[in-house]
N, C-alpha and C positions, 0 to 999 in steps of 0.2 A: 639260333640254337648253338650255346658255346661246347654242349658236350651231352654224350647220351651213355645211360647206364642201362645193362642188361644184368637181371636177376634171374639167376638158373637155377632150374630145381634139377637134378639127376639122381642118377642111379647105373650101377654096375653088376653084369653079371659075373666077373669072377673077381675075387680078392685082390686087394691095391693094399699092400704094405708101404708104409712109407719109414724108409729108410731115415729120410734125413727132412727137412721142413716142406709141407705139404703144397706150399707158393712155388717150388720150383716145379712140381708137377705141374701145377694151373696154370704157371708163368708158359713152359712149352707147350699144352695145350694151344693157348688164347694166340702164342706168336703164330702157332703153324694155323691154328685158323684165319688168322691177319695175310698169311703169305698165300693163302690158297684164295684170300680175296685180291691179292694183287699190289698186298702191302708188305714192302720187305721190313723187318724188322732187326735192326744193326745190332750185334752183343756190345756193341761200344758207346751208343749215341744213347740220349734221353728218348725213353719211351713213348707213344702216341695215348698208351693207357694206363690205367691203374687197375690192380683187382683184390679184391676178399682174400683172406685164406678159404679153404675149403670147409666149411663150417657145418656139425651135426648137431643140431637141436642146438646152436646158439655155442656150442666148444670146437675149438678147433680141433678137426678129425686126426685122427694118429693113423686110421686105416677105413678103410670103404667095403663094405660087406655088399655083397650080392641080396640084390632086393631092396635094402633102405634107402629111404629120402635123405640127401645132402644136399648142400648148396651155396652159390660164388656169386659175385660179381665183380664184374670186368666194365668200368668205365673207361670211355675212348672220348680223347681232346680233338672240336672238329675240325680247329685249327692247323690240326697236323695232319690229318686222315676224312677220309671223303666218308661220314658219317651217313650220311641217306643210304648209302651204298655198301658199306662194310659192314653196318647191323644186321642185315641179313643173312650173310655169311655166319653167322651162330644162330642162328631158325634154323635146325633141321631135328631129324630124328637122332642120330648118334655122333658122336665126333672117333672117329679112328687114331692115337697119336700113331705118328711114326716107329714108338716103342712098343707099340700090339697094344697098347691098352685101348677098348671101348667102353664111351660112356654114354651111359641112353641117355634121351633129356628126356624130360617127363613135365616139364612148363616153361615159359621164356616169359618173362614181362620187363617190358621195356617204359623207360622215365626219361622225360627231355633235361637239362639242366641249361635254365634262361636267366638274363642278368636286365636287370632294367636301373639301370643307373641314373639318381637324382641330384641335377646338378646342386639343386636347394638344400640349405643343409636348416634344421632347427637351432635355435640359440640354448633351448632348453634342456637344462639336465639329465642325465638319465641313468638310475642304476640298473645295470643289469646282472644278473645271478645266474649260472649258467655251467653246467654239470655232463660230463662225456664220461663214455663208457671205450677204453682202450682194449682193441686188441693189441697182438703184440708189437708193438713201436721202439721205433730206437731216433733220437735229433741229432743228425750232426751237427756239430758246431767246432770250429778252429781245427779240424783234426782227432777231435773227441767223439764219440759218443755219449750222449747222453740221457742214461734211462731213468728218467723221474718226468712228470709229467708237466713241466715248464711252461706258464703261461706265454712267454717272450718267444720261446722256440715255437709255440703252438701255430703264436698268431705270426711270427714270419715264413712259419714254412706255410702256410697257408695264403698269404699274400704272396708270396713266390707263386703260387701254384694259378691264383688269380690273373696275377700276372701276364702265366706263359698261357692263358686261355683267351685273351684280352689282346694279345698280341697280332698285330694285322688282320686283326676283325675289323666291322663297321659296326658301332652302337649307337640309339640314339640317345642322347641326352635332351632329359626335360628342365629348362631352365626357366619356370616359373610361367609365363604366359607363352614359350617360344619354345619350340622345339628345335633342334639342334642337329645334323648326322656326325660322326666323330668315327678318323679311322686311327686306331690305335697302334701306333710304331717303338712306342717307349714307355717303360712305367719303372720309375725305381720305388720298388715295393718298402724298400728302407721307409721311406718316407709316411707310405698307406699307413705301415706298424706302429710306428714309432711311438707317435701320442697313446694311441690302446696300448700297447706294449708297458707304458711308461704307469698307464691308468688302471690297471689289471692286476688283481693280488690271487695267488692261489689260497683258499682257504679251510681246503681238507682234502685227504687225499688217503685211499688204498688202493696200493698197489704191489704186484710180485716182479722180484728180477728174475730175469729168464736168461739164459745162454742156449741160444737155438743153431743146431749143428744144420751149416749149411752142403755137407761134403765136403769129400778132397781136404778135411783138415780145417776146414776153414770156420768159425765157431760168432756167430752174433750176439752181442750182448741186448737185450731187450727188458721191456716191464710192458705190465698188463694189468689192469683194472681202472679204479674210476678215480675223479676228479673234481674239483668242484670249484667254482673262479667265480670272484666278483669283478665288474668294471666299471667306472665312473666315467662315463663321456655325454659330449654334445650330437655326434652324430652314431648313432644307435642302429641305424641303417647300415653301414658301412659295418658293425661288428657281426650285424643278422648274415650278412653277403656272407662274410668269412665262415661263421660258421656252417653256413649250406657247404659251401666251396670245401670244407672240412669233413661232412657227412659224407658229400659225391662223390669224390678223391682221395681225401686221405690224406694224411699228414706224414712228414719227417723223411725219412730213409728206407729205399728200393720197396717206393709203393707198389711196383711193377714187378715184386715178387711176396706180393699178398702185405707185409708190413704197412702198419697206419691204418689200416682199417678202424672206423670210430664212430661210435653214436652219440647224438646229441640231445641225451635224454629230458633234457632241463633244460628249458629256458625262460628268464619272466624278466620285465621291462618295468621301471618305474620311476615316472618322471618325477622330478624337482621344481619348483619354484624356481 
């Protein structure tokens, strides 16, 4: 198991304004539930997880009313964090933050995220057409931000992400009649992208720019809505990985404060001669 996602349904008994982007709520939430399982969680270092914004009926909530259904999810990489053991720590009835706010939970359902890597690749062509639904994101690249929905940015931040979930694992690889154990110490992802990257056309897209106030002054540029890509490749497999890894995690910039959240509404495969 390279990572495990929890889907949370809650509810609050007194009003939650949210001042400024609803991820820094959820963000402190999920660290102080991580610390109370015995996971410190650094303001400096890359995250163990990623999470949702706080989401009502499918929008990102502005504020939380007493009594309605809302809801998050918080994936955690097992790579970093003792996953058997720290899923539990979000099973209970309410979470307390340090700032007084209580959130009831009202359901937990949990999803394993597994990788079965085929050393075998096909010769054969394959288009595939393949359509996401953005919440709010932002790519960095060179010192930029970039808010438009970039097939190049998509699929490296996603092979980044592969990556660091791959990293000092044990996988097995199936190599045709032989199985194989394989411990992962290095992957330059440049390389996983590069051909898709190269093979990948965006070819329609709505989307809104957004500037999402983080506090303190400090102001995000983002976009939001959908997308839609073609890709011409030999190994079809390798793009299905990315896009799971895309769904689970999340894409682009401070996935660990709700940003990159993404569905992957569309997908369809069609081979070539």
């Amino acid at each position: 198991m390279l990572g495990i996602s929890l889907e949370i349904n809650f509810t609050v008994d007194w009003e939650v304004k949210f001042k400024t982007w609803n991820g820094r709520f959820l963000n402190r939430l999920v660290s102080e539930v991580l610390e109370s399982a015995g996971v410190r969680v650094s303001h400096n270092d890359a995250k163990p997880f990623t999470i949702s914004p706080i989401l009502d009926r499918g929008r990102v909530a502005g504020r939380l009313v007493p009594g309605e259904p809302y809801w998050f999810r918080v994936s955690l990489m097992c790579n970093a964090i003792d996953c058997s053991t720290t899923a539990s720590a979000f099973i209970r009835d309410t979470y307390t933050l340090s700032s007084g706010e209580v959130v009831r939970i009202l359901k937990v359902r949990a999803r394993e995220f597994n990788l079965n890597v085929d050393a075998s690749s096909s010769s054969n062509r394959s288009i595939i057409k393949w359509r996401v639904r953005y919440y709010p994101t932002v790519f960095p690249f060179a010192h930029h931000y970039i808010v438009r929905p970039s097939s190049t940015r998509f699929l490296a931040s996603t092979a980044k992400t592969l990556a660091q979930l791959l990293m000092n694992t044990e996988i097995v690889l199936n190599g045709g009649n032989n199985m194989y154990n394989a411990i992962i110490s290095n992957i330059d992802f440049k390389n996983i992208v590069k051909d898709l990257a190269f093979n990948t056309e965006l070819t329609n897209y709505r989307v809104k720019r957004l500037r999402i106030d983080l506090g303190n002054g400090r102001v995000m540029p983002a976009f939001s809505g959908v997308a839609e890509y073609i890709t011409q490749t030999t190994n079809p497999g390798l793009l299905n990985v990315l896009l799971d890894v895309a769904e689970f995690f999340g894409v682009g910039k401070n996935k660990a404060l709700g940003f990159g959240f993404v569905r992957i509404t569309h997908r369809t495969v069609k081979s070539k001669p």
